[in-house]
C-alpha positions in Angstrom: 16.1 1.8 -3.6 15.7 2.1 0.1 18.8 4.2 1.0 17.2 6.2 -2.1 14.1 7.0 -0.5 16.3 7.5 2.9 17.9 10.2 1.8 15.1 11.9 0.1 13.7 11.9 3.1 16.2 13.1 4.9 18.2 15.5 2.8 16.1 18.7 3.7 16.4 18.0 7.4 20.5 17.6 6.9 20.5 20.3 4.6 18.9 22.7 7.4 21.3 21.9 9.9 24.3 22.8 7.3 23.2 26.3 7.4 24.8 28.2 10.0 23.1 30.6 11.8 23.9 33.9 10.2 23.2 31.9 6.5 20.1 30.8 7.6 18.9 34.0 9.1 20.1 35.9 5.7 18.2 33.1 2.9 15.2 32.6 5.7 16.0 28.7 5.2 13.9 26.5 7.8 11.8 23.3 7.7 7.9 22.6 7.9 6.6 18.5 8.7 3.0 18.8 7.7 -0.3 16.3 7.0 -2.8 16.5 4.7 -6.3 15.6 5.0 -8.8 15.8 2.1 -10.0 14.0 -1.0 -9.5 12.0 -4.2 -11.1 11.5 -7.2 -10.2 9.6 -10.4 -10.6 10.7 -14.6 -10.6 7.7 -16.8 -12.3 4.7 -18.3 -15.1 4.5 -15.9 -15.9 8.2 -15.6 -17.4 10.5 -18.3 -16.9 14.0 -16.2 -13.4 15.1 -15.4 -14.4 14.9 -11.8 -16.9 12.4 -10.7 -19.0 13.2 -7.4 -19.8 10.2 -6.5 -16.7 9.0 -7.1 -14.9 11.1 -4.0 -13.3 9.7 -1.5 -11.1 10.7 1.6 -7.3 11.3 1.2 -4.6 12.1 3.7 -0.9 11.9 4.1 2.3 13.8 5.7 4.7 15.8 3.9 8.6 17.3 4.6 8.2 20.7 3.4 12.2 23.0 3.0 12.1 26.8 2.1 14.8 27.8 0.5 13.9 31.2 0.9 10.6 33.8 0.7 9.5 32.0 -2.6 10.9 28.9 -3.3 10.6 25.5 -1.7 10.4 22.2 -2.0 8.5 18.9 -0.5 8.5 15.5 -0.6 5.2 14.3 0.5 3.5 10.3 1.5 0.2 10.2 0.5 -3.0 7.3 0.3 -6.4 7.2 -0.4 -8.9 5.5 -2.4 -10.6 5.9 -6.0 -13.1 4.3 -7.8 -15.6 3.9 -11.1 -19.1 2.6 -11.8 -20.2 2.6 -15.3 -23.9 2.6 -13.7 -23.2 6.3 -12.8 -23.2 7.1 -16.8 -26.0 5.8 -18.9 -23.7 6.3 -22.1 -21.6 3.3 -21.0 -23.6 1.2 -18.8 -24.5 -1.6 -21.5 -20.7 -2.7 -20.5 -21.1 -2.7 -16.8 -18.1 -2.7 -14.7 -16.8 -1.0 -11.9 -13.2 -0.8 -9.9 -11.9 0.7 -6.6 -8.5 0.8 -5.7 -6.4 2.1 -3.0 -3.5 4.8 -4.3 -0.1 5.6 -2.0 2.0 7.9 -3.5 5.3 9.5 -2.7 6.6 12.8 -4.6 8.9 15.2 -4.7 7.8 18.7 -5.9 8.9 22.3 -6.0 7.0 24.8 -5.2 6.9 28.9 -5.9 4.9 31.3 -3.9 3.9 34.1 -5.9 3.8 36.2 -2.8 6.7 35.8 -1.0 6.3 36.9 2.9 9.0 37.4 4.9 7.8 35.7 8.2 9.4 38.3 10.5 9.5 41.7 10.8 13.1 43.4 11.0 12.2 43.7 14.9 11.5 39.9 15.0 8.3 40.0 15.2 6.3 37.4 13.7 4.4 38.6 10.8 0.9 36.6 9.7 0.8 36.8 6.3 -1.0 34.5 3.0 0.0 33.8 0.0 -0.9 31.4 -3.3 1.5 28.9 -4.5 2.1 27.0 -7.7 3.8 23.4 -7.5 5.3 20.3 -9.7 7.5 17.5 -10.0 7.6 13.8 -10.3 6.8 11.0 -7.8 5.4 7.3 -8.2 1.8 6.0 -7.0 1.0 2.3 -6.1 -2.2 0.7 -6.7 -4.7 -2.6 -6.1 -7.1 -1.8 -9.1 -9.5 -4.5 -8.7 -12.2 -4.2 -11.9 -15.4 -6.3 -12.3 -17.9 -7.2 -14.3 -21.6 -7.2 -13.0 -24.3 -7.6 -15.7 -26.3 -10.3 -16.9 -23.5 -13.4 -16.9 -25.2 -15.2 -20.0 -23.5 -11.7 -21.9 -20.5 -11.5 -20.2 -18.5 -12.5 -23.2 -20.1 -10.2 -25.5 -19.7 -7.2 -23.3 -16.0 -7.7 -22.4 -12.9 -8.2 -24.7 -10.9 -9.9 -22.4 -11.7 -11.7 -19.6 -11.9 -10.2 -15.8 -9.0 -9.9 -13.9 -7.2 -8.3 -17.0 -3.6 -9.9 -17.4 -0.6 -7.9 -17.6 -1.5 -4.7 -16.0 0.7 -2.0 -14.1 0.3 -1.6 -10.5 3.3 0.8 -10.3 3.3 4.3 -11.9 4.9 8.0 -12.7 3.0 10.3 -12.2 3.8 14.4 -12.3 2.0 15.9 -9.1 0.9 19.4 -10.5 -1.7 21.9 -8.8 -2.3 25.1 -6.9 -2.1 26.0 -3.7 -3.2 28.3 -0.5 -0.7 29.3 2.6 -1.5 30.8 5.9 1.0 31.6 8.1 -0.8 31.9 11.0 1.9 31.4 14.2 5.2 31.3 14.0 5.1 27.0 14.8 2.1 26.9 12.7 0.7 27.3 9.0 -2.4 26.3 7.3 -3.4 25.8 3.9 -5.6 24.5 1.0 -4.5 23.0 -2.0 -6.0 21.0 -4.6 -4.0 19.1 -7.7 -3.8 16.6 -10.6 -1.9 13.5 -11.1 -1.7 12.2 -14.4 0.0 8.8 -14.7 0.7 8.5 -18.1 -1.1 4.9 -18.5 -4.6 3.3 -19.2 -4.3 0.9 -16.3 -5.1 2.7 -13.5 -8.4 1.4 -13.0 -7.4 -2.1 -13.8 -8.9 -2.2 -17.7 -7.3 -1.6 -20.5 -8.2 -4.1 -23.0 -12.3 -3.4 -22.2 -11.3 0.2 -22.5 -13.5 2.4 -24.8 -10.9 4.9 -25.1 -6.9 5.3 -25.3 -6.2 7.8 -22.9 -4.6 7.8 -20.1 -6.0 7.9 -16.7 -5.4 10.2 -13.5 -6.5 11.0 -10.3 -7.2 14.4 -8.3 -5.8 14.6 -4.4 -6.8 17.9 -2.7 -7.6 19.1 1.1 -6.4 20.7 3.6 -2.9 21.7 5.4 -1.3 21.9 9.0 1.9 22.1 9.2 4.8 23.3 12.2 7.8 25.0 11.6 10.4 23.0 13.3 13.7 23.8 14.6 14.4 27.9 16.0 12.1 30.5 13.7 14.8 32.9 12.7 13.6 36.5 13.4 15.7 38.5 11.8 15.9 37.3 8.2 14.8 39.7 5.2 
């Protein structure tokens, strides 16, 4: 598993370098490290909105980013944060009173298509600011620490909850399928900002740490979303179309 994630890693870096110059220059091929810093919020058992204000926290996380050329790309990407629930926020549930946090790190790997593909320089070699709107997917993995409580009156405790409190045979690993829109700025040639914002369904009812006090089936997910700045490492090539 750890050579695995090695060459992940790695691969677009080692890829790059494969290229030689006039191959490079012709597919506009080159390599972006970037870092994210922006928000989470969580959809599931202990929210009744698909996104919870008071349930936003911050996010942030780096991210190997390889174009392949003018419109395709592709990223693997490290990021953490934190989510949470309060069934106090909803009067509709809070006759069961419990809440969870949890921290979230997640690694992905996800393709990406810009709709607008830019050509970074002109045929002179002159860079070329330009911005353009991107789609992305894939698959990746998220790790948690859901840790779920109870907090109403104790002498009802075991009327309000099924089970009891910390619920027995829970995930703490998941798959998840990164999916979400995004916003890039090529402002310099070394550097490129963006926004993007995206969803994470994990295809399981124990993110938050309940599943047997659950009121409902469904699965939970989590939003991640902020801002971009990344640098384009390695020599810009100029003269690609």
């Amino acid at each position: 598993m750890k050579h695995f994630l090695l060459l992940i890693f790695w691969w677009p870096m080692l890829l790059a370098e494969a290229q030689t110059p006039s191959r490079s220059a012709a597919k506009g091929n080159y390599l972006e490290v970037g870092f994210l810093f922006g928000l989470t919020s969580y959809s599931g058992d202990l929210t009744v909105k698909t996104v919870d204000i008071d349930g936003i926290h911050p996010g942030y996380g780096a991210y190997l980013r390889y174009h392949f050329n003018n419109h395709f790309s592709t990223r693997f990407h490290l990021y953490s944060g934190t989510i949470s629930g309060d069934d106090s926020k909803f009067p509709l549930q809070d006759v069961r009173e419990i809440r969870f946090s949890s921290s979230i790190v997640e690694m992905g790997l996800v393709g990406e298509w810009f709709i607008i593909g830019h050509a970074r320089f002109s045929n002179t070699g002159i860079h070329r600011p330009s911005v353009s709107p991107y789609l992305f997917a894939g698959i990746g993995a998220t790790f948690t620490s859901a840790e779920a409580e109870y907090y109403g009156p104790a002498d009802q405790r075991n009327e309000r909850l099924r089970v009891p409190f910390p619920e027995d045979g829970l995930d703490n690993k998941f798959i998840l399928a990164p999916t979400g829109v995004g916003l890039r700025a090529d402002i310099l040639e070394r550097l490129v900002l963006g926004i993007e914002v995206g969803f994470r369904p994990v295809f399981s009812d124990d993110l938050d740490g309940i599943r047997y006090n659950s009121y409902s089936s469904k699965g939970d997910w989590y939003y991640f979303g902020g801002l971009t700045v990344s640098f384009v490492m390695g020599s810009p090539n100029k003269y690609h179309r």
